[in-house]
Structures are given as C-alpha cells and as structure tokens.
C-alpha positions in Angstrom: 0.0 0.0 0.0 2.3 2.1 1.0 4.5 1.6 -2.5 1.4 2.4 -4.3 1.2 5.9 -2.5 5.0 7.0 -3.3 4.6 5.9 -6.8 1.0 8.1 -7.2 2.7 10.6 -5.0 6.1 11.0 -7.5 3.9 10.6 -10.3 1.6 13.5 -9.4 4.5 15.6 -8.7 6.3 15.1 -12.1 3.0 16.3 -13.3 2.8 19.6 -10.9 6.8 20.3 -12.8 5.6 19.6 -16.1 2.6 21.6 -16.1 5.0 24.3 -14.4 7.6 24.0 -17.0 4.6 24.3 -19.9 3.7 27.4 -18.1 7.3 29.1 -17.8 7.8 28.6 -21.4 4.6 30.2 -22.2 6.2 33.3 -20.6 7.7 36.0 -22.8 11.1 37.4 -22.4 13.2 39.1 -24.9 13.7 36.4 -27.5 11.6 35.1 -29.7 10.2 31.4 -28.3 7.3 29.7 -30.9 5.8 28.4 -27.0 4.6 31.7 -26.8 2.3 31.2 -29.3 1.2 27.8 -27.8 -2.5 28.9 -26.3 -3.2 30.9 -29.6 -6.4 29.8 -31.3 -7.4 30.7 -35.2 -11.2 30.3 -36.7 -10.8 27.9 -39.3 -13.3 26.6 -41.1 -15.9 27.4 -37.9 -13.7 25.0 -35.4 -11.1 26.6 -33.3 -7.8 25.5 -34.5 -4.1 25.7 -32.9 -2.0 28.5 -34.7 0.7 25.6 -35.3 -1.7 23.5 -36.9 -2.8 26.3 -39.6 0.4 27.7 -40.6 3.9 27.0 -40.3 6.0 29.4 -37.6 9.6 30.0 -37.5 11.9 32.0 -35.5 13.6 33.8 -37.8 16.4 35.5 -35.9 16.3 36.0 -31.6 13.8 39.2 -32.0 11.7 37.6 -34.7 8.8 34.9 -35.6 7.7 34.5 -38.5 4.1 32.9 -39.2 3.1 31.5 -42.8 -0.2 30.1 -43.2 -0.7 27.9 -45.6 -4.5 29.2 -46.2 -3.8 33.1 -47.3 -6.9 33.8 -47.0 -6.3 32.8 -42.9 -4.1 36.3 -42.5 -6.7 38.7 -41.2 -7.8 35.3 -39.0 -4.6 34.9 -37.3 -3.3 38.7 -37.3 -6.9 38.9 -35.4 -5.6 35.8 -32.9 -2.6 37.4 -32.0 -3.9 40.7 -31.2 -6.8 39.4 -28.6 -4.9 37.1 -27.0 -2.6 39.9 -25.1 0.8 38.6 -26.2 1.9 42.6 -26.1 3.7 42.5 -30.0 2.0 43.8 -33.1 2.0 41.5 -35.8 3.1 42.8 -39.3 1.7 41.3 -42.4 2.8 41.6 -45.7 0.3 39.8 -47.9 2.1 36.2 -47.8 3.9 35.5 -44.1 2.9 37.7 -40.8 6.2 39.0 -39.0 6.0 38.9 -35.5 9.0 41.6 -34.1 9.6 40.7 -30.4 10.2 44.5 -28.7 13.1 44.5 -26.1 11.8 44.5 -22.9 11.3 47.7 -20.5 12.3 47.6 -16.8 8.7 48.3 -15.6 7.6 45.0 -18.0 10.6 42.7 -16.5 9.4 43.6 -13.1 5.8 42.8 -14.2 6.9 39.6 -16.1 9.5 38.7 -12.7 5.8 39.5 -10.3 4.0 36.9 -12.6 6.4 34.3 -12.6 6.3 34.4 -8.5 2.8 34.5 -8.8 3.0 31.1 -11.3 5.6 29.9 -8.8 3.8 29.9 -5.7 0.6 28.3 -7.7 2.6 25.4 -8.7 4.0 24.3 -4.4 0.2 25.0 -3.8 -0.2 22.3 -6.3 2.8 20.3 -5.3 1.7 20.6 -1.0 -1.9 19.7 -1.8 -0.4 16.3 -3.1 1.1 16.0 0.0 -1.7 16.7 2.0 -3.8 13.9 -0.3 -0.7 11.3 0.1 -0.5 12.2 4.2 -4.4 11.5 4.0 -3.8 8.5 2.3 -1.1 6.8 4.5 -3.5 7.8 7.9 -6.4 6.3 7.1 -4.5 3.3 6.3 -5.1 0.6 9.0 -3.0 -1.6 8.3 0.0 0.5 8.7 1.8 0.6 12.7 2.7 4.0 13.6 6.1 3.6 13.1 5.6 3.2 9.2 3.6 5.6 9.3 5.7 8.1 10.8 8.5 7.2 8.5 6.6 7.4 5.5 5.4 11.0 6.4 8.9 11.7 6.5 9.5 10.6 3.3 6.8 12.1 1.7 7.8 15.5 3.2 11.0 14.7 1.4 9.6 13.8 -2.1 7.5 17.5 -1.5 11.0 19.1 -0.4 12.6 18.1 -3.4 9.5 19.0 -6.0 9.9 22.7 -4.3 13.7 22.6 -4.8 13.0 21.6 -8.2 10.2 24.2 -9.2 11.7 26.4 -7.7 15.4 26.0 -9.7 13.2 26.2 -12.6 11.6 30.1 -11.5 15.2 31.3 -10.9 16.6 30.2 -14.0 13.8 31.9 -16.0 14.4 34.7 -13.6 17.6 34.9 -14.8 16.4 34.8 -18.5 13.6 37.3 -17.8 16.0 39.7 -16.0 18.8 39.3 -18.9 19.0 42.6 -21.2 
C-alpha cells in the first residue's frame, strides 16, 4: 500500500513540474520562443484550431517569428488571434507571411513579467503541497500500517514534496535569470 502511494505521489508531482515548466515557457522574455504562441487559437473553417496546426511558424532571428499560413486567406484570421490574445507584440503582415518583431523589454515590464512568474511559482507548491496533503491522508487512514511506518513514510513524503519545491523552484530562478537578462 504504501508503495502504491510513493509511486502516485512521484507521479503526481512530475506532473505539478511539467505543467509548471509548460507554463514558464509560455512566458515572454526578450527572445523570440514559438511556445509563446502555444494557447493561440485561429477560426478555421468554424472550429477553433491551434495557430501551429494552420500555418507554419519560425523563429527567424532572436527578435523575430515568423508565421506563414498555408491558407492566405487565414491572415486577417490569425493577425486577429494574435492581437486578442494579449501577447503585447504587433503582428506585421505583408500579404504572404505575418512578422512577429519581439520588442526588447522595459524595466517596468521585466518587473511585471519577474511579479508573474512568482505569482506562477507559488501556484505550482500550492499544487505540489496539496499532493502532499492527499498522500498524508492517504497513509493515515491506512489501517494496516503501525505507527512507526507511518511516521517514516510522512517523513519521506515531506522529502519527495522538499525536493519537488527545490526543483520548481530552480526552474523560476533560471527563468528569472532569462527574464531579467537585457
């Protein structure tokens, strides 16, 4: 019983550090990154369809994507994407491929982009402690375990938590670092 709950317990936190990791890439700094444009949703045909799976992006140089659909008639469609979904960057289209310029960023925007990645930070130990609290549930209402193995496997699922933190929060520094980089 008590395997089952470190194995559901290290699987759930590998999940909390992927779904962290998808979120840090999703944040902009001052190079162009196509994860950026990861959430972005086009009109096609009347379904809702994934900017990568209407046109083909590129990342031209560090300050630059490039988006070519391989619909034209889908450029007012995805200039229209980009703009509502808040990325900050004006798209530029010159009849065949968009150009998406990534502007350098300001000081007051790194400090905004630094307050949402502790924001994103602090989310994602919520996440990784409320497994903990579900896996310390789990091993108490276990009867069949004595109190010693119950005490040690507290312990080690405080350590399994410890280390997920450690980890997430390795991952916020170094795009700290990337954020804060001019």
């Amino acid at each position: 019983m008590l395997d089952e709950i470190f194995a559901d317990l290290n699987a759930s936190m590998a999940k909390v550090v992927e779904a962290f990791q998808r979120d840090l890439a999703k944040l902009r700094t001052g190079r162009a990154n196509l994860t950026m444009l990861d959430g972005i949703r086009v009109e096609y045909y009347g379904a809702q369809t994934p900017l990568n799976q209407v046109a083909a992006l590129n990342v031209a140089d560090p300050r630059l994507i490039t988006i070519k659909p391989w619909d034209k008639t889908l450029l007012t469609a995805i200039e229209k994407a980009i703009v509502s979904s808040n990325l900050g960057i004006t798209p530029g289209n010159d009849g065949e491929i968009i150009r998406l310029p990534i502007p350098p960023l300001t000081g007051e925007l790194r400090q905004k982009l630094v307050k949402q990645l502790k924001k994103q930070t602090e989310d994602a130990r919520i996440a990784a402690r409320s497994t903990r609290r579900d896996a310390n549930d789990l091993v108490k209402s276990d009867d069949d375990v004595t109190e010693d193995e119950q005490h040690r496997a507290l312990k080690e699922i405080q350590v399994i938590t410890d280390e997920c933190i450690k980890q997430l929060d390795a991952e916020a520094e170094k795009k700290e670092k990337e954020i804060m980089e001019i």
